[in-house]
mmCIF file of the C-alpha atoms, coordinates in Angstrom:
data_MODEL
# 
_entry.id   MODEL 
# 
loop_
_atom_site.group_PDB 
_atom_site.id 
_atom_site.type_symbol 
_atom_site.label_atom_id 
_atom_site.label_alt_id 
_atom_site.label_comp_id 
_atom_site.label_asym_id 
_atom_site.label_entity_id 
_atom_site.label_seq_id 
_atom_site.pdbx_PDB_ins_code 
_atom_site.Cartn_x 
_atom_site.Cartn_y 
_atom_site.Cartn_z 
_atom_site.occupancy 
_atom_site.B_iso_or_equiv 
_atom_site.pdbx_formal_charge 
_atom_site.auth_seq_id 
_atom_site.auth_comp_id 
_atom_site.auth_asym_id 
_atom_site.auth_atom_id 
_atom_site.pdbx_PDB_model_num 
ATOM 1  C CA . UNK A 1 1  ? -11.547 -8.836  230.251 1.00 0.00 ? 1  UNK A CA 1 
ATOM 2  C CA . UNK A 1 2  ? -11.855 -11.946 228.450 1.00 0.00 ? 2  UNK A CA 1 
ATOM 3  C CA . UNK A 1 3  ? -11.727 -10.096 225.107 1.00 0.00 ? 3  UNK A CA 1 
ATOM 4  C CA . UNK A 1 4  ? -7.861  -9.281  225.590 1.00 0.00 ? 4  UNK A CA 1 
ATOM 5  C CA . UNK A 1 5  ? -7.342  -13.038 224.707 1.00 0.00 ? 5  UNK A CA 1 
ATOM 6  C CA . UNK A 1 6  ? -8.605  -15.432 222.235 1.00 0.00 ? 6  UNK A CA 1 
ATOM 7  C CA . UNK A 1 7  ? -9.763  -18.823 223.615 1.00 0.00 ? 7  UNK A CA 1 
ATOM 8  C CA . UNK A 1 8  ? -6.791  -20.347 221.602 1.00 0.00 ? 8  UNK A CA 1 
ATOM 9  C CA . UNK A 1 9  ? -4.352  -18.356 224.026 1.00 0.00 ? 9  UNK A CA 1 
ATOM 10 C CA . UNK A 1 10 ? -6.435  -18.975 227.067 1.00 0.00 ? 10 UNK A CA 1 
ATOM 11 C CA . UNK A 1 11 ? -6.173  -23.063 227.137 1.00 0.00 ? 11 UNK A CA 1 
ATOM 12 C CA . UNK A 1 12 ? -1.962  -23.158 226.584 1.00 0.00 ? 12 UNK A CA 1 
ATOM 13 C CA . UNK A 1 13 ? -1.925  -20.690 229.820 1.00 0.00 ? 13 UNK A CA 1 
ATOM 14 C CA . UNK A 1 14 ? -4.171  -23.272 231.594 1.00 0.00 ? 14 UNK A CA 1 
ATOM 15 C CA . UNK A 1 15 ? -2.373  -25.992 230.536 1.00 0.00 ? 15 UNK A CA 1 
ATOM 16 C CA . UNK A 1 16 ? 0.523   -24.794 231.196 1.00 0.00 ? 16 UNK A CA 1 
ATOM 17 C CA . UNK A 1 17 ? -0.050  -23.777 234.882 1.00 0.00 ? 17 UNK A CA 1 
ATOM 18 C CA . UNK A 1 18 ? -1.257  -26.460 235.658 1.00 0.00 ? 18 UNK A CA 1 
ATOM 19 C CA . UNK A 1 19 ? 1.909   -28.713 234.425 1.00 0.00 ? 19 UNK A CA 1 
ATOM 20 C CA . UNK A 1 20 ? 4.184   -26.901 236.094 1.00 0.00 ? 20 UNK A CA 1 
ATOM 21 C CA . UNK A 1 21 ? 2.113   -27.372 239.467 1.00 0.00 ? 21 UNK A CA 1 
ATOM 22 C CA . UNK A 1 22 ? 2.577   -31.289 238.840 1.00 0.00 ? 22 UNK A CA 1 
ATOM 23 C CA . UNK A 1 23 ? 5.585   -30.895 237.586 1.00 0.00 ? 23 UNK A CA 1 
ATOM 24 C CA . UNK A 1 24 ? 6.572   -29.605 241.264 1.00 0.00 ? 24 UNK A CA 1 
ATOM 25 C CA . UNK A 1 25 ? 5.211   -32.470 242.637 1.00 0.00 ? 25 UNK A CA 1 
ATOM 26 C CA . UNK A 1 26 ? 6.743   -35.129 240.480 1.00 0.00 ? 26 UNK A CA 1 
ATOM 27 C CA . UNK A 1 27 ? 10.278  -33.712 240.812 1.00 0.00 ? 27 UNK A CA 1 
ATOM 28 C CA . UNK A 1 28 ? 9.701   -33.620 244.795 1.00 0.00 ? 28 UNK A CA 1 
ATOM 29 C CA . UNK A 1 29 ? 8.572   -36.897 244.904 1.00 0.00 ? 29 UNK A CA 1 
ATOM 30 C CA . UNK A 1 30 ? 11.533  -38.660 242.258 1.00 0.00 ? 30 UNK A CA 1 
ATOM 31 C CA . UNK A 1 31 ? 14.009  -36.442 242.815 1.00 0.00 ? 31 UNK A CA 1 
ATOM 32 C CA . UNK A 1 32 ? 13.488  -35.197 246.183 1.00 0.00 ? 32 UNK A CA 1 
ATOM 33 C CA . UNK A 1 33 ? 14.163  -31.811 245.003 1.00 0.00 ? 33 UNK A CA 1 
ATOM 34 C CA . UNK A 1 34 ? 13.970  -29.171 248.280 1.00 0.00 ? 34 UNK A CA 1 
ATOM 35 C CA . UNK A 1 35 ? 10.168  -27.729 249.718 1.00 0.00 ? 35 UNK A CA 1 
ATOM 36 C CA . UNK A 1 36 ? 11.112  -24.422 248.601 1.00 0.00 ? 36 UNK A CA 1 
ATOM 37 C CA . UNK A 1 37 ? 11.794  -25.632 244.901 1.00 0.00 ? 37 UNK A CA 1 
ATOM 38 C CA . UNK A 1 38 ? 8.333   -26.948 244.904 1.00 0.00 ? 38 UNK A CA 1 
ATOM 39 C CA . UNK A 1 39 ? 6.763   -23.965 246.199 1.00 0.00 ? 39 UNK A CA 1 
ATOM 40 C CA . UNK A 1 40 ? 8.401   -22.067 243.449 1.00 0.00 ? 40 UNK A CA 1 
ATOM 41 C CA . UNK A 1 41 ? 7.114   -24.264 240.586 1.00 0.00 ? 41 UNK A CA 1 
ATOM 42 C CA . UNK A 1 42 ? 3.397   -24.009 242.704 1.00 0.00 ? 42 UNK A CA 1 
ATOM 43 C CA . UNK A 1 43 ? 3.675   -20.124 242.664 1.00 0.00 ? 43 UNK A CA 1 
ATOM 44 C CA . UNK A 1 44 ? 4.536   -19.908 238.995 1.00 0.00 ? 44 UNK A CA 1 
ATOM 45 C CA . UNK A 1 45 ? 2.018   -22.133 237.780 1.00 0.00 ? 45 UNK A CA 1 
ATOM 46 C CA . UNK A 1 46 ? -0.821  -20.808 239.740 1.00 0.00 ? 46 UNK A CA 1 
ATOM 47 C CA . UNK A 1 47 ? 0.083   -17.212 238.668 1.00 0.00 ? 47 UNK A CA 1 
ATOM 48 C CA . UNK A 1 48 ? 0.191   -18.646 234.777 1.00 0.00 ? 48 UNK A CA 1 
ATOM 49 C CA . UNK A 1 49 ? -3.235  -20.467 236.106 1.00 0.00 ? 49 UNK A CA 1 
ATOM 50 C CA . UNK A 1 50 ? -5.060  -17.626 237.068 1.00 0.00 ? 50 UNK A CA 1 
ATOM 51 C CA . UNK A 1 51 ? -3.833  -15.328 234.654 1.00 0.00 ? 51 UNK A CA 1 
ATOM 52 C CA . UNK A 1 52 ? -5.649  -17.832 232.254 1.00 0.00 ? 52 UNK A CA 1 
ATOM 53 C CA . UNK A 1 53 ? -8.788  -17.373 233.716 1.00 0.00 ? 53 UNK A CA 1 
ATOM 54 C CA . UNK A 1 54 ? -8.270  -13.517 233.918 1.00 0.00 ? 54 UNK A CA 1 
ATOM 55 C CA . UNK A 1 55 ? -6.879  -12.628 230.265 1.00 0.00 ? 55 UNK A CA 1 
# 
């Protein structure tokens, strides 16, 4: 399956997930931002983190 994308559309998707992971974090911890929001950000960028390693 790793023929569907090029390796030059692969690395954004990891990058990206895994920003928005610490991105989670970072607004919990400076903006105290609510668990749930957090989770959120964690469950998007692990979807977009896998899906990097499965396109």
């Amino acid at each position: 399956m790793k023929h569907v994308l090029k390796s030059r559309y692969r690395y954004p998707l990891f990058a990206l997930g895994l920003f928005l992971i610490e991105l989670g974090g970072l607004l919990l911890y400076f903006l105290k931002i609510p668990m749930y929001g957090v989770e959120i950000f964690a469950i998007i960028g692990f979807i977009i983190f896998l899906s990097s390693f499965l396109a």
